[in-house]
C-alpha positions in Angstrom: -34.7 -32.2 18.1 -33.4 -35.5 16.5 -31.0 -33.4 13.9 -27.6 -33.0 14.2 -25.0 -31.0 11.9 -21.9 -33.8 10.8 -19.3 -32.7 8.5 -21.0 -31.8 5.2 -24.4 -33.7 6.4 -27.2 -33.9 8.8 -27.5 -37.2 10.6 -31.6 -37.4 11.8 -32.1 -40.3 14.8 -34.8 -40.8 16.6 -35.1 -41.7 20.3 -38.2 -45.0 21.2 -37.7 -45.8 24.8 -34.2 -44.6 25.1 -32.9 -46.5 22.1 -31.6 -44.7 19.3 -33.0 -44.9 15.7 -30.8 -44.0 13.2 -32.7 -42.4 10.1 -29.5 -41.6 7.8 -27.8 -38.2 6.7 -29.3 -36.0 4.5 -28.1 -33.1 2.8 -29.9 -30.1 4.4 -31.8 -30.1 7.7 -35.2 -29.6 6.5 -35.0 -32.6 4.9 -33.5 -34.4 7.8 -35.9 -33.4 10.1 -38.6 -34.1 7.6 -37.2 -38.2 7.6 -37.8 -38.1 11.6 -41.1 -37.1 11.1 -42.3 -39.7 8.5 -40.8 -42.2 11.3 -43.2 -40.7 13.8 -45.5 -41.6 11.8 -44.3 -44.9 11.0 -44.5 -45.3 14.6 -47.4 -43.5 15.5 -45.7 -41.8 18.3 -47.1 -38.5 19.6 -44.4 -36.6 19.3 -44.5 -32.9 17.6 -43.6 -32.4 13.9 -41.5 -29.9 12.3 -42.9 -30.2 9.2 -46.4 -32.0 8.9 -47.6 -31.1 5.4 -44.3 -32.6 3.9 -44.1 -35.6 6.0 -47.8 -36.2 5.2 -47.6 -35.9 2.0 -44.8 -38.4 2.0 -45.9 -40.8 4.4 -44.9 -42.9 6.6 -41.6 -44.8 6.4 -39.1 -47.5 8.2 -35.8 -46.2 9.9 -34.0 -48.7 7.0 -35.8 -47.5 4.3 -35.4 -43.3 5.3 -31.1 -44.4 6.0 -31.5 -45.8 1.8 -32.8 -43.0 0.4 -30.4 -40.4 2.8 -27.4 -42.2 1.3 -28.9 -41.9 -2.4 -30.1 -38.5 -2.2 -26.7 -37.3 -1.0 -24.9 -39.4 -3.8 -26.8 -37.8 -6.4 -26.0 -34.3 -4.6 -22.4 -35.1 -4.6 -22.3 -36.1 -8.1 -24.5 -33.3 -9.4 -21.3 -30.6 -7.6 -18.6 -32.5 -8.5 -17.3 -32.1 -12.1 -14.6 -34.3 -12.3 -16.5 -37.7 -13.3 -14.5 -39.9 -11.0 -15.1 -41.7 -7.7 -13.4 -40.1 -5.0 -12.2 -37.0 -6.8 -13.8 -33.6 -5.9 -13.8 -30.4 -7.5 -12.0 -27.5 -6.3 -12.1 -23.5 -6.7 -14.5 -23.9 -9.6 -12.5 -26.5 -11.2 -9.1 -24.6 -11.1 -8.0 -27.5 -9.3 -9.2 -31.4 -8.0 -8.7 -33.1 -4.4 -8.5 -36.9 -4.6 -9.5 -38.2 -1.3 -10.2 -42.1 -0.2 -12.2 -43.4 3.2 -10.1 -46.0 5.0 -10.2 -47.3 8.9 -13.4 -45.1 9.2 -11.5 -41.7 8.6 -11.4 -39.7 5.1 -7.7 -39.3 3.8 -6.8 -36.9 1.4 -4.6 -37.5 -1.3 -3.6 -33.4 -2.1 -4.8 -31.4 -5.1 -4.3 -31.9 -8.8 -4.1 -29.8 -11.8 -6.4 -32.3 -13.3 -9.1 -34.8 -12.2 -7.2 -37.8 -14.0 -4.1 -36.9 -12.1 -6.3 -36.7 -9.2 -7.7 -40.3 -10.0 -4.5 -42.0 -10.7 -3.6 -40.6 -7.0 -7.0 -42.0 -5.6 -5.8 -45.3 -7.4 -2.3 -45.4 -6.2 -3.4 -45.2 -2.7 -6.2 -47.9 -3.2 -3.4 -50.6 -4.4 -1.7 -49.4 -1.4 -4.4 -50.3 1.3 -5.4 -53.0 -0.5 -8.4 -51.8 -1.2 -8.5 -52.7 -5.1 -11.9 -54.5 -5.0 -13.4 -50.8 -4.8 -12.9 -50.7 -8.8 -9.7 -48.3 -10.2 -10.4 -45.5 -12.5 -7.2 -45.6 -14.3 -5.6 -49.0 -13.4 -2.9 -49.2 -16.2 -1.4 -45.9 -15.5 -1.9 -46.6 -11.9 0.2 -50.1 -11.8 3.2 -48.7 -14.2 3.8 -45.9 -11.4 3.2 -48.3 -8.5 1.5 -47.8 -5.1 2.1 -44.7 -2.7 0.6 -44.2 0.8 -1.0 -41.0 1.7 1.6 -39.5 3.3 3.8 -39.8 0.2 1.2 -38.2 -2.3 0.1 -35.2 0.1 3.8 -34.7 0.2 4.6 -34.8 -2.6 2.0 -32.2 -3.8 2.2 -30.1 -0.8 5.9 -29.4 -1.5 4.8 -28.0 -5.4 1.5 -26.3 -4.3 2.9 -22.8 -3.0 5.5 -22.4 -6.5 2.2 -23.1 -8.5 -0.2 -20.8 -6.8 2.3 -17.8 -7.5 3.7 -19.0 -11.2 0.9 -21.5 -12.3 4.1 -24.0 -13.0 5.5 -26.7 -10.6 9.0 -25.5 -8.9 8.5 -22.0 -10.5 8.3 -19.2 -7.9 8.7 -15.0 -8.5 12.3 -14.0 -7.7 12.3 -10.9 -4.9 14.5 -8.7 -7.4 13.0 -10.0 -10.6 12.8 -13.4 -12.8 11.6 -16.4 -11.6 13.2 -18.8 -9.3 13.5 -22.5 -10.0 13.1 -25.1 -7.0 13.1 -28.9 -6.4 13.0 -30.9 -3.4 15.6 -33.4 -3.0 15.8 -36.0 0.1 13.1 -33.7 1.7 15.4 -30.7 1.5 14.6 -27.8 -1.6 17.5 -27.4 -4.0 17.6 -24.3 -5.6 18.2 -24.7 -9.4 18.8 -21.6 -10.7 17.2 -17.8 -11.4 15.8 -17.0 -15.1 14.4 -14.5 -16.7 11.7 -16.2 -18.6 9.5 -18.2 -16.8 9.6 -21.4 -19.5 13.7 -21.4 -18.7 12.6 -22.0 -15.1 9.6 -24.7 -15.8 12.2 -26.4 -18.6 14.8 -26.4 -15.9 12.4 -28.1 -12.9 11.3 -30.7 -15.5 15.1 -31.9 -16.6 15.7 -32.2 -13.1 12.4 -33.9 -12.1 13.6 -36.8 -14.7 16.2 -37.3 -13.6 15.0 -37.6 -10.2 12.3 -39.8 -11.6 9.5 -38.1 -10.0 6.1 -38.8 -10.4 4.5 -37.7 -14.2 2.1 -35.6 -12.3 4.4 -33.3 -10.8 5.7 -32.3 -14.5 5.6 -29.3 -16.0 5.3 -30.3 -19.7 5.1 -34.5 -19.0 4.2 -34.3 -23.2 7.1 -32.6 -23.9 10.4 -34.7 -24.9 12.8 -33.3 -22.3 16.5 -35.2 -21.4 16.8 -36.1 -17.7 19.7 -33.5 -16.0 21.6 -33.9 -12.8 21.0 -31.3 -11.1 25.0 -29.4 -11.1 24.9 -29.4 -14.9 21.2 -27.5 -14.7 22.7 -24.9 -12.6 25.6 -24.5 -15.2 23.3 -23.8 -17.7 21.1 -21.5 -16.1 24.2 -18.9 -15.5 25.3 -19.8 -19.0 21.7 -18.8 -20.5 21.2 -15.2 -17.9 24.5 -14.0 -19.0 23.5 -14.6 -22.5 20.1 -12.8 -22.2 22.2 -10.3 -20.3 24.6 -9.5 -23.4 21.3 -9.7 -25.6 19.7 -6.7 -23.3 23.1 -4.8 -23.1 23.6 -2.2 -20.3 21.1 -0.5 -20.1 18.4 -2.7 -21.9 15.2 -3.1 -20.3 15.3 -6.7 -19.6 16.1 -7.3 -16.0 17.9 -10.7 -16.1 19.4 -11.6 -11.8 22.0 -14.3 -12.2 23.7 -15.8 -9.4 27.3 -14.4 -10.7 26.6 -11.3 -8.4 24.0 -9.5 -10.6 20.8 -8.0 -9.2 18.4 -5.6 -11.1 16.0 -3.6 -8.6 15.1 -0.6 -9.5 17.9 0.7 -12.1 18.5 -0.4 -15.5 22.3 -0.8 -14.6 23.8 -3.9 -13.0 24.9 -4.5 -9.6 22.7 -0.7 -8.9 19.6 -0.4 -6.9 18.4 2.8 -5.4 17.5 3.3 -1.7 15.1 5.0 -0.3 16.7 8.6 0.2 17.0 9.0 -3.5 20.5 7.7 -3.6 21.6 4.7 -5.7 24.0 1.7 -3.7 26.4 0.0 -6.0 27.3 -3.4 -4.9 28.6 -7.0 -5.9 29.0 -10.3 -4.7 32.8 -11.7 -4.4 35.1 -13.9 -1.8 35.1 -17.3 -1.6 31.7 -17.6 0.0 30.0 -15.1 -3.0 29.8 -12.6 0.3 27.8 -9.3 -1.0 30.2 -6.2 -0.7 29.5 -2.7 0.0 30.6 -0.1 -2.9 28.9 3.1 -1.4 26.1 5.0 -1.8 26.1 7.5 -5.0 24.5 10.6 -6.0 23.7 9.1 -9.9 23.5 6.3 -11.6 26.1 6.7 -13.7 28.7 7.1 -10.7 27.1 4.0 -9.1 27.4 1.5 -11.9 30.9 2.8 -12.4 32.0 2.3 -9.1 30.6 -1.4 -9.3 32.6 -1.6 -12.7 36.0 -0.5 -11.0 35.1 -3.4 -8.1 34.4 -6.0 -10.3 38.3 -5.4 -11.9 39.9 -4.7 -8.9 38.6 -8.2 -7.4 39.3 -9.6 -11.3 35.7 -11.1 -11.6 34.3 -12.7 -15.1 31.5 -9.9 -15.1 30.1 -7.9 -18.0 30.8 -4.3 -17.2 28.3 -1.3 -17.4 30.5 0.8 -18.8 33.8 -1.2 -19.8 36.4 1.4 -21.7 35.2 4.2 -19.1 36.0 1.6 -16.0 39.4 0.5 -17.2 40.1 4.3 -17.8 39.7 5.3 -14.4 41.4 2.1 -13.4 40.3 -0.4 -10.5 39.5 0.5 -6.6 39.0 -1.8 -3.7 35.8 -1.1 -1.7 37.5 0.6 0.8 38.4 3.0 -1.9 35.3 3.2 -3.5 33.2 3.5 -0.1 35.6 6.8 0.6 34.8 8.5 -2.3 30.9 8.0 -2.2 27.8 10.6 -0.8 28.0 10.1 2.4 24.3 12.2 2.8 22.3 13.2 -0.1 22.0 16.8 -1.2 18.7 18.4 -0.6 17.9 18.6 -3.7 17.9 14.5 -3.8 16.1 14.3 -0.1 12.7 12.5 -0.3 10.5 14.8 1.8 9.2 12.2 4.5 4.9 11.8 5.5 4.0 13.8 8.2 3.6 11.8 11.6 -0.2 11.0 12.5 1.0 11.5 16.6 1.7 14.5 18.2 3.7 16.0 20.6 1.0 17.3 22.6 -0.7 15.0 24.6 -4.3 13.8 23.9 -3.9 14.7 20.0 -4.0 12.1 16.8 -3.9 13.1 13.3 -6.7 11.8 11.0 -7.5 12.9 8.2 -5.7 16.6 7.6 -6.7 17.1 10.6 -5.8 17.0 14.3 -8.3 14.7 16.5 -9.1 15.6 20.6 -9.6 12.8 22.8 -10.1 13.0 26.5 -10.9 10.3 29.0 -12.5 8.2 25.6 -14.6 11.6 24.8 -14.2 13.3 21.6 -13.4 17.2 21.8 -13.4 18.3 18.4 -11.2 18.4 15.4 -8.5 21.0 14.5 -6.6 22.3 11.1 -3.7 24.2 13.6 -1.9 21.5 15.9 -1.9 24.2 18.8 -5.1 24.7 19.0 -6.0 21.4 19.6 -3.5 21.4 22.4 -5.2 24.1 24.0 -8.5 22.4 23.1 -7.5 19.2 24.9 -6.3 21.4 28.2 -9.4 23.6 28.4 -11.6 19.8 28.2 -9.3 17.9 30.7 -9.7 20.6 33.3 -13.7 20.4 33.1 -13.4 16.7 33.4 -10.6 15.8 35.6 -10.0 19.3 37.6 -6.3 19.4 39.2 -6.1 16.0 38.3 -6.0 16.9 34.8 -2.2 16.9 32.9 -2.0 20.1 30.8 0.0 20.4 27.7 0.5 24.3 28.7 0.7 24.0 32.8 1.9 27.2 33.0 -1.1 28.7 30.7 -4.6 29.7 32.4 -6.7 27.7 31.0 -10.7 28.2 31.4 -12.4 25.0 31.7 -14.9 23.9 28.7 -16.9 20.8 28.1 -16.3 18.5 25.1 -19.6 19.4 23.1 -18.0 23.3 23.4 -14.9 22.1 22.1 -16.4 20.1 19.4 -18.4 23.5 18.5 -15.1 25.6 18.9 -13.2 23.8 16.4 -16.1 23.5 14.0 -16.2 27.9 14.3 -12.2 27.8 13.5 -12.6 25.5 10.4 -15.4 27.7 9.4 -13.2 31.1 10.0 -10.2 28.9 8.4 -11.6 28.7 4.8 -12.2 32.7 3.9 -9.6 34.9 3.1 -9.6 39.2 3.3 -8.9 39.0 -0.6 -11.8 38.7 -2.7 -11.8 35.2 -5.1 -9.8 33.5 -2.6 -11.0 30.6 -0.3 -8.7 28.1 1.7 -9.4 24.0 1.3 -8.8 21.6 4.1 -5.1 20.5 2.7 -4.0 24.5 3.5 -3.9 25.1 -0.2 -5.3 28.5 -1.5 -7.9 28.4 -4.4 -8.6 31.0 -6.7 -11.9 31.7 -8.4 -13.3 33.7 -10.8 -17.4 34.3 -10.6 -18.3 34.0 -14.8 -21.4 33.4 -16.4 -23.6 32.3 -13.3 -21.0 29.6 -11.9 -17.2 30.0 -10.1 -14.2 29.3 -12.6 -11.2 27.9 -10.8 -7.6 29.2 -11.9 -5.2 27.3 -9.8 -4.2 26.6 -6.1 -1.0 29.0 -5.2 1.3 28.7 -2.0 0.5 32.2 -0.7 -2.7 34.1 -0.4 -1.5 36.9 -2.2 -0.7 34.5 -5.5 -3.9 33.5 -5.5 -5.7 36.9 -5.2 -3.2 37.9 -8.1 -4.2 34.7 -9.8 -7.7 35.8 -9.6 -7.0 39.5 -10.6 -5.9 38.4 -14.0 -8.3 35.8 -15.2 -11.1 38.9 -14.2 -8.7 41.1 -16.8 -9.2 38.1 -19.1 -12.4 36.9 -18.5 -13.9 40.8 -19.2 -15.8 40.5 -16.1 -16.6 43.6 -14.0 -15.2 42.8 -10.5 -13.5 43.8 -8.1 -9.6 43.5 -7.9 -7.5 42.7 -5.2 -4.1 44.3 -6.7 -5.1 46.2 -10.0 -1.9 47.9 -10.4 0.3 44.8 -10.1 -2.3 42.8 -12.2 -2.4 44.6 -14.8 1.0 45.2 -14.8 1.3 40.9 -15.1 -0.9 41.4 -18.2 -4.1 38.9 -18.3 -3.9 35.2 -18.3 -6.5 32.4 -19.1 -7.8 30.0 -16.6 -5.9 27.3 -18.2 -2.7 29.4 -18.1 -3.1 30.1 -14.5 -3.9 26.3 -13.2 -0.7 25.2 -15.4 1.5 28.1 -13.8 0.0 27.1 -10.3 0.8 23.5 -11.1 4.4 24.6 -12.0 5.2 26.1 -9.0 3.2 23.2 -6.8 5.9 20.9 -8.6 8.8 22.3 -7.2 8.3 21.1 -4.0 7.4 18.1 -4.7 9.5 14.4 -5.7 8.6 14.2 -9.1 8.8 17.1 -11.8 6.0 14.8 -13.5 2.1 15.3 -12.9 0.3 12.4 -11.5 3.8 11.0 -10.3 5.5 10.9 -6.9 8.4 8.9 -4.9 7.0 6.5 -2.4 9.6 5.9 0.5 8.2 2.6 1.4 8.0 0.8 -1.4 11.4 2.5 -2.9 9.7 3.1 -6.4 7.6 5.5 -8.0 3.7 5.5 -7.9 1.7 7.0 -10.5 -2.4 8.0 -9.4 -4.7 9.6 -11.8 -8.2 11.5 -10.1 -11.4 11.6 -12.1 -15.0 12.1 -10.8 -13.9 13.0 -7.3 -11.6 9.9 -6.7 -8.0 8.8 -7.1 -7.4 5.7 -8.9 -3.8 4.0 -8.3 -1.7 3.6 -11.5 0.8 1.2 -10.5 4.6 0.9 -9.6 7.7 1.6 -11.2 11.2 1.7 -11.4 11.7 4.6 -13.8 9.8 8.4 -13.3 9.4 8.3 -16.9 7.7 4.9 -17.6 5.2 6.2 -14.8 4.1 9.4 -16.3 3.8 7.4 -19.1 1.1 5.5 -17.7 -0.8 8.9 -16.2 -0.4 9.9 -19.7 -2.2 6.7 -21.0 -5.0 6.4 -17.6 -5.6 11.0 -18.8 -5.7 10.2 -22.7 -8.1 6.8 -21.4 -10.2 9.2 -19.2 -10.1 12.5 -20.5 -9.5 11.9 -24.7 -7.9 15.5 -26.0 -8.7 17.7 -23.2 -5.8 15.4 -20.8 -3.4 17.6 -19.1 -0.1 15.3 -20.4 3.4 15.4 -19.0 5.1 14.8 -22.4 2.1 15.9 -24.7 3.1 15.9 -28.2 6.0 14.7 -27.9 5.2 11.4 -26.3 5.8 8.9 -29.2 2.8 6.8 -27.8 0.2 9.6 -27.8 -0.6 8.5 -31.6 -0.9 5.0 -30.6 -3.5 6.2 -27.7 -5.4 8.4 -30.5 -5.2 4.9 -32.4 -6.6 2.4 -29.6 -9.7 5.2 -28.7 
């Protein structure tokens, strides 16, 4: 009672007859509720007190006198958290950045967020001239006159227009560009301006800051305010950013790494070659921008990269564009072809060979069934009936529950099946059997895994060697055959004849032949690499102690089995299983940095 929460305080009163008493704010509660009670006993009221020993040992004390030493302690409290050192300006994010506010017509106003706490000042001071409120005392009156008053509105603004490009880049008018580079920005008569698309991100801060001069925009909203930069209409800033991205693009070459978008119809995604970007099906879409309105045209979708870049090659001289070519004397060989043309002449459906092989579907068209985990999930009427490696038996499992709880209510997946009725907890139990009966196999060193793959194993020396998971269960009882011959171990074989007829192989032997033939079905010939159709790029994931660690994203198969390579040399030092082993150039470097 008598303690009330207010913004970033609490306010203690205390009621006499009805009238209030106002006892100050304080910064926690307890100590709030500790100024009612030394009032009470100012007072000598018999009211109940929260905290007797405290209030005791303080003493008794006048509403005016408890209000003084609120507004002190909270001072002290608000200087001890803010770093800045200047009235009015409050730390944020652990000093990453600093609000200046200012308290006018009984309402805070904030002023935005600065890079610094001087910037944030000279804000605080601007606003102060602009109320009239100079008698407060200016932290930085010199820089604040030569700049001039703002209200408010004006500085919140302006920083709230900057504060999205800097949270991405850490620069003013900087953001990332969706197909690479950074994108430079500036608002002009409230509208944004678009300046221009680099490839370094000091092009696109330079750029904003020649601009901002010549818009004669406040210092604080500069990039590099230190740096001796001429002020740049805005047209002539443009020019120069095409002028330097086709020089960084001649620089790179073809088929450099660099990816340098420019707004003269080139855009790098996920190909090394311009005007190319490959979709999601494996193919690669050739394309450029031309017409009078820079419209993007459609060249087709191509089966390489080499045909794709080609065709954008042929387009670029049949619409007579001022473009670097990919590959120039081959284009002009071949001659130039409209789109039309080119669109004729493309894949219309990729091979199967190039068909990404799609993630299986976590519904099911059985009714009542959801795939989670590997497995297929049973729910009727909200109950849980189990879980199921074989998508019909969880059909059946879902009938033979909806009949025991719904009768000839119940809609069957097989209506036309007789279907005995069975509670969920026997259901449950029934597909916990099946799982059970699901991992042996009638071969001997054989066991299944909840993925459907078949392991091998070898009993050796006390403990289970593994030699590989195989497709069939007859490869991996023939796996297991010939690491016994190896091993020397007296056991029993599945097929001796054919074993030994294979000749003995080491464990090592028989998980890299195993891997072999698990790659061929796969998107990537590359261990630890596969395609991921939603992102359109390759992923690379490593597994060590019984968890898979994500690698990254790239555009190129080979820069990410590169980076398994690095994560297995990182993890596993000279017993890593690499894609390009000794023949990776960087595998010295990696002996180097261990």
């Amino acid at each position: 009672m008598g303690v009330t929460r207010a913004a970033r305080t609490w306010n203690a009163r205390l009621y006499i007859e009805r009238v209030p008493y106002l006892l100050g704010s304080w910064p926690t509660a307890k100590e709030a509720a500790i100024a009612r009670d030394r009032a009470i006993l100012h007072f000598g009221l018999d009211h109940a007190l929260a905290f007797p020993r405290d209030a005791k040992r303080l003493g008794p004390a006048t509403p005016e006198a408890l209000a003084k030493a609120g507004r002190a302690l909270c001072r002290a409290v608000n200087k001890r958290k803010n770093a800045s050192g200047y009235t009015g300006v409050v730390s944020m994010r652990g000093g990453a950045a600093f609000e200046a506010r200012v308290l006018f017509g009984g309402q805070m106003q904030h002023l935005g967020q600065y890079k610094t706490a001087r910037d944030a000042a000279i804000a605080r001071d601007r606003a102060l001239i602009y109320l009239g409120e100079e008698w407060r005392g200016l932290a930085e009156p010199e820089e604040a006159g030569r700049l001039g008053p703002a209200s408010p509105e004006e500085l919140r603004s302006a920083k709230t227009r900057a504060r999205r490009t800097h949270r991405e880049t850490g620069l003013l008018g900087v953001s990332l560009a969706p197909a690479g580079g950074y994108v430079a920005r500036i608002q002009v008569d409230g509208a944004p301006k678009q300046i221009g698309t680099f490839a370094l991100k000091e092009d696109a801060a330079v750029a904003y800051d020649c601009v901002a001069r010549h818009l004669e925009l406040d210092r604080s909203l500069w990039n590099y305010p230190d740096r001796e930069l001429d002020a740049v209409p805005l047209e002539d800033v443009r020019k120069w950013a095409i002028e330097r991205a086709i020089a960084l693009a001649e620089e790179a070459g073809p088929q450099g790494s660099q990816r340098t978008p420019y707004q003269k119809g080139l855009k790098l995604k996920d190909c090394q070659t311009w005007g190319v970007h490959r979709s999601s099906d494996g193919r690669y879409h050739a394309h450029l921008f031309a017409g009078g309105e820079k419209r993007r045209v459609n060249l087709g979708y191509w089966l390489t990269e080499h045909e794709a870049a080609l065709a954008r090659d042929r387009a670029a001289l049949h619409f007579e564009l001022d473009l670097p070519l990919n590959y120039p004397d081959e284009a002009r060989a071949l001659g130039a072809l409209s789109p039309e043309e080119l669109q004729a002449q493309s894949a219309r459906k990729p091979p199967p060979s190039v068909q990404i092989r799609r993630k299986p579907t976590m519904y099911s068209e059985y009714r009542g069934l959801t795939r989670y985990k590997g497995k297929w999930v049973v729910m009727v009427c909200g109950q849980k009936c189990g879980r199921f490696e074989r998508e019909q038996d969880a059909a059946i499992a879902h009938d033979r529950a909806a009949v025991a709880l719904l009768g000839s209510d119940a809609i069957l997946n097989f209506p036309s099946r007789r279907t005995t009725p069975a509670s969920p907890a026997e259901m449950r139990a029934w597909g916990r059997k099946l799982s059970k009966k699901q991992t042996t196999s009638r071969f001997v060193g054989v066991s299944y895994n909840p993925q459907h793959h078949l392991k091998a194993w070898i009993a050796y020396a006390g403990h289970h060697v593994f030699v590989g998971a195989w497709e069939t269960e007859r490869e991996a009882a023939l796996a297991h055959d010939r690491g016994t011959l190896f091993l020397g171990v007296r056991a029993h074989l599945n097929f001796p004849d054919e074993a030994r007829a294979l000749g003995p192989a080491s464990p090592e032997e028989l998980c890299e032949e195993a891997h072999r033939q698990f790659k061929r079905h796969t998107t990537s010939q590359y261990r630890g690499v596969y395609w991921a159709t939603q992102t359109g790029a390759w992923h690379a994931s490593i597994g060590s102690g019984g968890k898979t660690y994500f690698l990254g994203s790239y555009t190129h198969e080979a820069r990410a089995a590169e980076a398994y390579d690095h994560a297995a040399m990182s993890l596993h030092g000279e017993r890593a299983k690499l894609n390009f082993g000794d023949t990776n150039p960087r595998r010295a470097k990696l002996r180097a940095e261990r």
